[in-house]
C-alpha positions in Angstrom: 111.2 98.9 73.5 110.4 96.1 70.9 113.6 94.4 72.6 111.8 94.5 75.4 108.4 93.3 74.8 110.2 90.4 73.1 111.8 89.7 76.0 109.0 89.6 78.7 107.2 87.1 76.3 110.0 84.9 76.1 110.1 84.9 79.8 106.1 84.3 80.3 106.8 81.1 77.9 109.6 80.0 79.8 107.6 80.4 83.3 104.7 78.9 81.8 107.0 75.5 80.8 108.6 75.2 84.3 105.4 75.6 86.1 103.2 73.1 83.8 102.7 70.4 86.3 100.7 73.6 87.6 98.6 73.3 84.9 95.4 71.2 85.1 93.6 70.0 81.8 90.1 70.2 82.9 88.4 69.9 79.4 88.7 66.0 79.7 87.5 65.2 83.4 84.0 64.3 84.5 81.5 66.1 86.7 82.9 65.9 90.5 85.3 66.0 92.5 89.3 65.7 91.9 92.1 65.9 93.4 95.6 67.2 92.8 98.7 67.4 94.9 101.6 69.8 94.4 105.2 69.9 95.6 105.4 73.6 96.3 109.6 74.7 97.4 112.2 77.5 96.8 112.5 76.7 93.1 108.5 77.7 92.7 108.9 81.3 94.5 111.9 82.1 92.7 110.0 82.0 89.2 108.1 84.8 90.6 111.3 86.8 91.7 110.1 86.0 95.3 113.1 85.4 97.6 112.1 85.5 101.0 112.4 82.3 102.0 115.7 80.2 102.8 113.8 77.1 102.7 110.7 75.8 101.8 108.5 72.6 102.6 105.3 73.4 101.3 102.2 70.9 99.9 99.8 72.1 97.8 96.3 70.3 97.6 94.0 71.5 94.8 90.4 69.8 95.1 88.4 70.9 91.5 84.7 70.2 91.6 83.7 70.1 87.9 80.0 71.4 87.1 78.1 71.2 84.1 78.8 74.6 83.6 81.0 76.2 85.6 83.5 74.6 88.8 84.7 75.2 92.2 88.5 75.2 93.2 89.0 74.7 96.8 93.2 75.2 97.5 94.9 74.3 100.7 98.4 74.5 101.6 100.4 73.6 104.4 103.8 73.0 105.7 107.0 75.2 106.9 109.5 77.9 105.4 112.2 79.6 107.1 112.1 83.0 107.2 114.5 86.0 108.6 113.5 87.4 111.8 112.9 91.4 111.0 113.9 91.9 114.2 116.9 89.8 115.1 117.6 88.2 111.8 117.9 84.5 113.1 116.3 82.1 111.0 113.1 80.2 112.2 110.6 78.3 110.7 107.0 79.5 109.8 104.5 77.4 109.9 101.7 78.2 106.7 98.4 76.7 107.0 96.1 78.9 104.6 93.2 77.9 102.1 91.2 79.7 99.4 87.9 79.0 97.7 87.4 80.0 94.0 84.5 79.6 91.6 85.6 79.5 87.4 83.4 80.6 84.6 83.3 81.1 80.9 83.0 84.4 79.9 84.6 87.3 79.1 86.7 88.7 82.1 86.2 92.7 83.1 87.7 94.5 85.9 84.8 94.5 88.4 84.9 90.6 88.8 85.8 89.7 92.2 88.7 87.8 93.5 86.4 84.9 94.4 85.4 84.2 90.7 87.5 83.8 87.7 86.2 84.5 84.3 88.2 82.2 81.9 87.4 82.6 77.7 84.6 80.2 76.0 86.6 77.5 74.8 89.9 76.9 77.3 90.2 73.5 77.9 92.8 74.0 81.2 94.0 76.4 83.5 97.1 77.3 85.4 97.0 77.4 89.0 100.4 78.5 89.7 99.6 82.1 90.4 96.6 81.4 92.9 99.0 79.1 95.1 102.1 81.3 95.4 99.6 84.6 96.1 97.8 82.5 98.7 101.0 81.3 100.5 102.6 85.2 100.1 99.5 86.7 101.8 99.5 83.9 104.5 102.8 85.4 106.2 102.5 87.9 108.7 103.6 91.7 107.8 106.0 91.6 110.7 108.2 88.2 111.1 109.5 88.1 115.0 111.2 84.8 115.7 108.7 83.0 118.2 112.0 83.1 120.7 111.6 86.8 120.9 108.4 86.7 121.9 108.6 84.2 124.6 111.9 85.4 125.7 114.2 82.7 124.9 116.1 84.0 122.2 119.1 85.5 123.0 121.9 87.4 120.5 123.9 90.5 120.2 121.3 92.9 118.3 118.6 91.7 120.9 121.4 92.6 123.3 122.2 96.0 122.0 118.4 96.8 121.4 117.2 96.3 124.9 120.1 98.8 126.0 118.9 100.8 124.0 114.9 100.6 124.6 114.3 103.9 126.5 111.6 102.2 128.4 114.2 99.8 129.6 116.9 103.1 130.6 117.3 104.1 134.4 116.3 107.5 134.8 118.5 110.0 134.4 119.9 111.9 137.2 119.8 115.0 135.1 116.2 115.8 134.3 115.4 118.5 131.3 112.8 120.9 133.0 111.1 121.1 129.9 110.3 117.3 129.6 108.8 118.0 133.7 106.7 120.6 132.3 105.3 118.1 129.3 104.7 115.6 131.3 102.8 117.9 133.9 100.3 118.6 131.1 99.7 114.4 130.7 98.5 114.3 134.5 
């Protein structure tokens, strides 16, 4: 168990090297706005065991508005990744347009905070916003990912093939009807 713990630390250090251009030093920074772009690809997921993607073309934009006492992170990312259909399993690209608006204090964090504010200790002079951008991008994709060819009928391959043989709406009738479906389907009229 020790072994363990030991472990998932070393692995949290690790993950917190690669991803330092993630990391913004807001101790030193005057009051208003500022900008930071990120190059968000595969390499960025896969540190979060996220392997979804085949390919990924993604800009981060991070705009912090420092306050005297508190500030404002407003995120926006955009660009393409390619994604399995669930479907047909043909590759296609996704497009991901998403944004997020966050508010960081000092304090002491507690469970009933919501998502929208971020309690950071007294005394932090930067913060990471790795987390916030791959969450943001993950929650962006749809639940269900149908290549836009199946939905406008364009895409054709053999599981779509076998599929729509096998769709029973898509069947002829039967020339042998069960008499205890009739009597079912009596009751729905």
């Amino acid at each position: 168990m020790l072994l363990v713990k030991k472990f998932n630390k070393f692995v949290v250090k690790i993950l917190q090297m690669e991803l330092k251009e993630f990391t913004i030093p807001f101790v030193g920074l005057k009051e208003g706005k500022h900008n930071f772009s990120f190059a968000i690809e595969n390499k960025f997921f896969q540190y979060f065991g996220f392997d979804d993607f085949h390919k990924t073309e993604l800009e981060g934009k991070l705009t912090l508005d420092k306050k005297a006492s508190f500030f404002e992170l407003h995120f926006d990312v955009r660009g393409n990744v390619l994604l399995s259909c669930d479907v047909s399993t043909e590759l296609f690209n996704h497009a991901v347009k998403t944004n997020f608006d966050m508010i960081v204090k000092f304090g002491t964090p507690s469970d009933n905070d919501p998502d929208e504010i971020l309690m950071i200790p007294e005394g932090s002079y930067q913060i990471n916003v790795a987390q916030h951008f791959y969450e943001m991008v993950v929650l962006s994709l749809p639940l269900k990912r149908v290549h836009p060819g199946i939905k406008n009928g364009t895409l054709k391959n053999d599981i779509l093939s076998k599929l729509e043989q096998l769709d029973p709406q898509n069947r002829k009738s039967a020339t042998h009807k069960d008499p205890r479906w009739e009597k079912l389907n009596s009751l729905l009229q």
